[in-house]
N, C-alpha and C positions, 0 to 999 in steps of 0.2 A: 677712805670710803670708796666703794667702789661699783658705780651707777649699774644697773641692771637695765638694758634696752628690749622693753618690752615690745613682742608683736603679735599677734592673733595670728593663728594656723585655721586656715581659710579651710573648709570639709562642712559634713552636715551630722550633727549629734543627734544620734537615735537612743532610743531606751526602750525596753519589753514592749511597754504600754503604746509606744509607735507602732511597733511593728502587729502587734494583737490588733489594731485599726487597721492595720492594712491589710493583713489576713481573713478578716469577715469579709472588706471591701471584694477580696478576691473570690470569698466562698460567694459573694452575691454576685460572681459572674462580671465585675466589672473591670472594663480595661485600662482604663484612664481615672483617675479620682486626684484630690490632692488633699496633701494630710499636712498638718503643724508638726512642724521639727524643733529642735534647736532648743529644746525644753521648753517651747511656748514662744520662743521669739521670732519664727515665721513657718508662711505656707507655702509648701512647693507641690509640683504635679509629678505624680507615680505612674506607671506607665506598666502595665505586664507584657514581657514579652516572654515568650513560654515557660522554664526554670527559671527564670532571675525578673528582676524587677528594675525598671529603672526610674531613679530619684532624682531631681535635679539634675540631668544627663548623666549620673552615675549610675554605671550599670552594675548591680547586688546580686549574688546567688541566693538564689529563697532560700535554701540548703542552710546557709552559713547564716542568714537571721533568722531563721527559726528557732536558732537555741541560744538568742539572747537571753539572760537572765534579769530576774528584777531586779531593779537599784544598782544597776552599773549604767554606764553611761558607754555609750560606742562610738565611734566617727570614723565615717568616711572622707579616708582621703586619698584623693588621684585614684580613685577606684578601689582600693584596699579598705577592709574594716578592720578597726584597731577600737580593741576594749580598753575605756580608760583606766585602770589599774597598773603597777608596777612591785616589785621587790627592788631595794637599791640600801647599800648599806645596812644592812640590818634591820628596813624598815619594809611594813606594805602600806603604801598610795594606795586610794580608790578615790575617783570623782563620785560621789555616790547622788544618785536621783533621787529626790525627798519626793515628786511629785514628776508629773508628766509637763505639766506649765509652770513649774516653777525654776528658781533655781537652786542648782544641786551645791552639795555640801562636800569638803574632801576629809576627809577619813585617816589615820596616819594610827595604822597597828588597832584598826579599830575603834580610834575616839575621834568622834567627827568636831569638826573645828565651829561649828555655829549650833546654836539649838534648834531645833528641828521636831520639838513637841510641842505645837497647839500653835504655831508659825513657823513660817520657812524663812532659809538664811536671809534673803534679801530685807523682806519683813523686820526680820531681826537687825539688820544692820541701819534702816531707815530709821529706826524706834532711836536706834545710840544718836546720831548725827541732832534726829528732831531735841534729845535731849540738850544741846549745846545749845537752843534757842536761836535771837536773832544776833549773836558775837560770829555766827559762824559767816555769816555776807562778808566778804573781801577781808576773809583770816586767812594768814599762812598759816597752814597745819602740821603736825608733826603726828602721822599716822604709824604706829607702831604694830608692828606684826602684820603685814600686807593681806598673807594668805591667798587668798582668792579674789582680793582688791576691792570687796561691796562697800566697807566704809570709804577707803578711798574715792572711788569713784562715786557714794552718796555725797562726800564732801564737795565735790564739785560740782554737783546737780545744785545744791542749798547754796551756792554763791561763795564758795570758798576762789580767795584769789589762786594762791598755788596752794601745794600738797607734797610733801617728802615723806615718803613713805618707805618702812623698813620692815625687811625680813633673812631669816637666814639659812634660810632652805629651800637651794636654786629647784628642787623638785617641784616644791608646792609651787611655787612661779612659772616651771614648765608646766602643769595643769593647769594653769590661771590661763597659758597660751593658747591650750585647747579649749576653754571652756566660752560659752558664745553669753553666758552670762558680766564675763569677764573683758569684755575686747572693749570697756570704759576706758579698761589702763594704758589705750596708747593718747588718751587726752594728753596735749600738751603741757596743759596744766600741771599734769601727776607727775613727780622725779621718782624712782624707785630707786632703794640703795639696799642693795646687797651686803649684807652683815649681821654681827651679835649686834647687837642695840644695846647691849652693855659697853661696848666700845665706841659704839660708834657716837652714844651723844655725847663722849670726851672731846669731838672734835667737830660740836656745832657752838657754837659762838651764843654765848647769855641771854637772854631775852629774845630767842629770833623767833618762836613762833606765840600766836595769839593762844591755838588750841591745841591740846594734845589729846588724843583718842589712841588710847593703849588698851588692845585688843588680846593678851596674849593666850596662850596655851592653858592649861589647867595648874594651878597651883603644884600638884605631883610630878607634873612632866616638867615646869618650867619654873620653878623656886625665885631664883635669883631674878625673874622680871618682877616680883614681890615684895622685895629686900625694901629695905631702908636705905641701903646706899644710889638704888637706880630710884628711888621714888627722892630722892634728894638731886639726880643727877634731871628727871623731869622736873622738878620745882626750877632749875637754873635755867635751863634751855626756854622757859615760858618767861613770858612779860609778864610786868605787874600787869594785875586788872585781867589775869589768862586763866580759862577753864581746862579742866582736866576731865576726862570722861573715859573711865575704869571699868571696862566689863570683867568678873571676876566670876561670872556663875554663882552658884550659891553652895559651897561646899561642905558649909556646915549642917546645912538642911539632912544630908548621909554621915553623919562625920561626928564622934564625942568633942572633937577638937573645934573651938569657936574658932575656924578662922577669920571669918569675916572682922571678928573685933580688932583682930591682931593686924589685919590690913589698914582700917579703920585709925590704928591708933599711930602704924608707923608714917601713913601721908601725915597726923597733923604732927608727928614728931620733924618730918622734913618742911613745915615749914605751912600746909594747906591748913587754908579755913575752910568755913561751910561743909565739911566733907557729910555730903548724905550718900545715903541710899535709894537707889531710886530702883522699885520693883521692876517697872515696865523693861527694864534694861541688864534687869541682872549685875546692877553694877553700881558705883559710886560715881558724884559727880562733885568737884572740890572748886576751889577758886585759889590762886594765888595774888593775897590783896596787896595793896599799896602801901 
């Protein structure tokens, strides 16, 4: 296993909807104003100084943000703006802005990693945590598929003692670094472990966590987090009397195929009871009894 040292890349995240505020600010003739950045998590003061603008003592070419686009996310850093998007391996990254105040969502070839219809990611990832109830105060967690770390770091807002969390794609964790939604994950509390999560819970020790919150990808991109052999490998790594809380979207909702039953049927093949459904969450929540 192999810990991933997470850090925040200290800049300031702009999006369209920023800069179109600062732009009227400018057409009304104003020299100084301050606007909310950071997707809603602070305010700083703008400053016009003839072409460029200056932001938190960063000084912008109006030039060069005037053609931000929507739903990409930018940052300034050491003076340079940088789009968060990428191409790497045969994939495209995007940090994408669901919202001007909220938090943004990332994207990977086009399918964004949280739901982002009729709430936003964070929204979404509070809903999973509150489902754990009160087991989650002074639980060790086994947080699977880090991503962009909102359940992680919900886990430790609700009173989780620690948190190990896994992902396996150092990209989405380098956007977790840029993202100002994101910079929970240098909490002490949080361990981040770089890896398949099919391997890596071979080499977590039986009963070591209270809670599991397995987040992953869609069933079509990511199969084997679905399997009966990894939902056998989380029934081991939990204690008796430990909750599992399964976001799976609803795929059958689009799809002839029921998967959801087939999910359903393989946790209580490995060993879960209680396994529901629970709307609010898109997902199942199981118990492994005593």
């Amino acid at each position: 296993m192999k810990s991933y040292n997470y850090k925040y890349i200290e800049g300031i995240a702009l999006t369209s909807w920023d800069i179109e505020e600062i732009l009227r600010n400018i057409d009304r003739d104003l020299k100084k104003f301050e606007v909310v950045v950071d997707l809603g998590l602070r305010k700083v003061e703008v400053e016009v100084l003839g072409d460029s603008i200056s932001i938190d003592s960063a000084l912008i070419d109006l030039n060069i943000v005037r053609d931000f686009k929507e739903g990409f996310v930018y940052k300034v850093i050491n003076g340079e703006v940088r789009r968060l998007d990428m191409y790497s391996n045969g994939k495209y990254y995007k940090l994408r802005a669901v919202a001007r105040d909220k938090a943004p969502t990332i994207e990977i070839n086009g399918i964004h990693m949280h739901r982002i219809h009729g709430l936003d990611p964070w929204s979404d990832s509070i809903l999973k945590i509150r489902a754990i109830g009160k087991k989650i105060k002074n639980a060790r967690v086994l947080d699977i598929c880090t991503g962009l770390g909102y359940t992680a770091i919900a886990e430790v807002m609700f009173g989780a003692e620690s948190v190990t969390t896994i992902d396996i794609d150092e990209n989405v964790l380098f956007f977790a670094s840029m993202n100002p939604w994101s910079r929970g994950l240098e909490n002490p509390k949080i361990e981040i472990i770089l890896g398949d999560a099919v391997e890596v819970l071979d080499y977590i020790n039986p009963g070591e966590y209270d809670v599991v919150v397995h987040d992953p990808p869609r069933f079509e991109v990511a199969g084997e987090l679905y399997s009966l052999d990894f939902y056998r490998k989380i029934y081991e790594v939990l204690r008796k009397g430990g909750i599992l809380i399964h976001y799976t979207g609803n795929p059958g909702k689009h799809s002839n195929i029921d998967i959801l039953k087939g999910i359903k049927s393989r946790l209580a093949k490995a060993g879960f009871e209680e396994v529901k459904w629970i709307e609010a969450i898109q997902g199942f929540k199981a118990i492994k009894r005593y």
